[in-house]
N, C-alpha and C positions, 0 to 999 in steps of 0.2 A: 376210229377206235379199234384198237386191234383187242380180239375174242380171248388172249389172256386177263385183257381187262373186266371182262364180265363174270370169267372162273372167279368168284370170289360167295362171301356166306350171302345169304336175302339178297342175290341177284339173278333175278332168269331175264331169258331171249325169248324176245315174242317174234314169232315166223308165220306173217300172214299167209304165204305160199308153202307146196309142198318141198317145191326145191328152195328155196331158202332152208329149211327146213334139211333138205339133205345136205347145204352148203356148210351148213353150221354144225351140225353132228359129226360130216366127215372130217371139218379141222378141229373139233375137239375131241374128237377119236388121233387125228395124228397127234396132240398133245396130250395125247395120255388120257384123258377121262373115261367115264364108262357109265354105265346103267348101276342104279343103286343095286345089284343083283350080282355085279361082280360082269356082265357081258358085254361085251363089246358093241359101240352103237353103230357100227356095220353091219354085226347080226341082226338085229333087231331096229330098221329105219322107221321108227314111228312118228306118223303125225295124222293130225283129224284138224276139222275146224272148228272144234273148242278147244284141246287142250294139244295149243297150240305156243307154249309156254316153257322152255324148257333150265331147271337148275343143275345147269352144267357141274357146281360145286358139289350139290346131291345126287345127282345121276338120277333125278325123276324130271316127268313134265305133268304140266294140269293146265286150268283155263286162267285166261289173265283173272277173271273176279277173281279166286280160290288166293294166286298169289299179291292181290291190288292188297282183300282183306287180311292178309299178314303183314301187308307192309315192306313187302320186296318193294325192291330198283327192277321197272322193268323197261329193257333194252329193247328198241327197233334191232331185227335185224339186219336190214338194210344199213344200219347207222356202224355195223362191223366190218373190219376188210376182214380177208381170210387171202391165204396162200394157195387155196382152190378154189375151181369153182364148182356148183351143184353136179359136173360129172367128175369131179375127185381129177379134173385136173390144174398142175400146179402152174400156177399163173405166171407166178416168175421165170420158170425154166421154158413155159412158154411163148413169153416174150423174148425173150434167150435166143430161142431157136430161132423163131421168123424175124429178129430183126436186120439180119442182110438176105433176106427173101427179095426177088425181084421186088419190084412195086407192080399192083395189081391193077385191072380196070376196075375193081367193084365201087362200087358207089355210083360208077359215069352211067351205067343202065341199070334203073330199076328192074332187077330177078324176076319183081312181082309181077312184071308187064309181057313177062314173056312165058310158054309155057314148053316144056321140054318132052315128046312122049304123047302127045295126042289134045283133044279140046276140052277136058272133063271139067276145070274146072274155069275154063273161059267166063261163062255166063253168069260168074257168080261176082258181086260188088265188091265182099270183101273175099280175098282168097281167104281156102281153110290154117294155112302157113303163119297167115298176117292174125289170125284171130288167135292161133291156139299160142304165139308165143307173145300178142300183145297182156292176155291172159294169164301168162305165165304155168300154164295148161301143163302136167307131166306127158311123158312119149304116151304111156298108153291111151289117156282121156285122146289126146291128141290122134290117136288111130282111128277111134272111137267117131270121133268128127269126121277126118278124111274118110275114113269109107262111107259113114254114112252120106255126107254130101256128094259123095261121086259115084254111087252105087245108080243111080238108072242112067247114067253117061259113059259108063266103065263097065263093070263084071256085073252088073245085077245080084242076084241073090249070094252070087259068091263074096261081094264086097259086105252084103248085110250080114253075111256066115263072119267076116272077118270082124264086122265092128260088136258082132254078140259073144265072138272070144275074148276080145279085149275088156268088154264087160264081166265077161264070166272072172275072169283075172281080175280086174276090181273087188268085185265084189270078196272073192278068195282073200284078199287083202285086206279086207272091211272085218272080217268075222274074227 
C-alpha cells in the first residue's frame, strides 16, 4: 500500500518503532502534510510507545485505543512502502545508483564473526550490532548499549561517560 493511501479522513498509521515512525513522517512531509499546528513533521519527529498512532489527514497522533474508540482504519506501518527509508533516503535513486556497482562478497562471511579494531566485543553471544538492529533500537539507545557493554574491555569509565550522554540526550528528548 502506498502512504497516499492512508492520507485520507478516520485513517491513522500505527508505528510500533521509532524509525518506522520516522520512515512514515518523513514521506509524508515529502508529500506535503504537516502537524495540525501548521509545522513541518521534520521539525517536530515525535513518537512514544503510546501514542504511537499517527492521522496524517489531521496532522495529530494519539494511542491506538483513543483512535480503535472513534472508529478509525488503523494501518500497520510495516504494511506501507514509502520512497524512503527511516534515514530520509530515497530508495529509488538508491537503487539507481548501485545497480551497476561491482558485485560484492557480502553475505559469503558473516561481519558478525569477525571483529575489526580489537577483542571488545568477542566474548559476547549475541554482538551489540546484531541485538540493537534486530530490535529496531534508534542510533542513540544503540550507543547506549555499545558502550555500555564494551566499557570494562575498551575505555572504562570513558565508555560509561559516553553511554550517560546518550542518555542524557534521551531523556532531553522525553521532556
Amino acid at each position: 500500500m502506498k502512504l497516499e493511501e492512508a492520507i485520507k479522513e478516520r485513517t491513522v498509521v500505527w508505528c510500533k518503532t521509532e524509525d518506522e515512525a520516522v520512515r512514515i513522517l518523513t514521506e509524508a512531509n515529502r508529500l506535503g502534510c504537516r502537524w495540525s499546528n501548521g509545522r513541518s513533521y521534520m521539525d517536530v519527529l515525535s513518537w512514544d510507545e503510546i501514542d504511537n498512532c499517527y492521522n496524517l489527514k489531521g496532522g495529530m497522533r494519539g494511542d491506538v485505543g483513543y483512535y480503535n474508540e472513534l472508529g478509525f482504519t488503523i494501518i500497520n506501518s510495516t504494511e506501507i512502502e514509502t520512497e524512503v527509508n527511516s534515514l530520509g533516503i530515497n530508495l529509488k535513486a538508491w537503487d539507481e545508483l548501485v545497480k551497476d556497482a561491482p558485485q560484492s562478497t557480502f553475505g559469503q562471511k558473516s561481519a558478525l564473526k569477525e571483529q575489526i579494531g580489537g577483542e571488545h566485543y568477542k566474548h559476547f553471544e549475541i554482538q551489540p550490532f546484531e541485538f540493537i538492529q534486530k530490535n529496531n533500537l534508534s542510533f542513540a539507545v544503540g550507543n547506549v548499549i555499545k558502550y555500555v557493554t564494551r566499557y570494562k574491555a575498551k575505555n572504562g569509565v570513558e565508555d560509561l561517560k559516553k553511554a550517560r550522554h546518550y542518555i542524557d540526550l534521551l531523556i532531553e528528548l522525553e521532556q
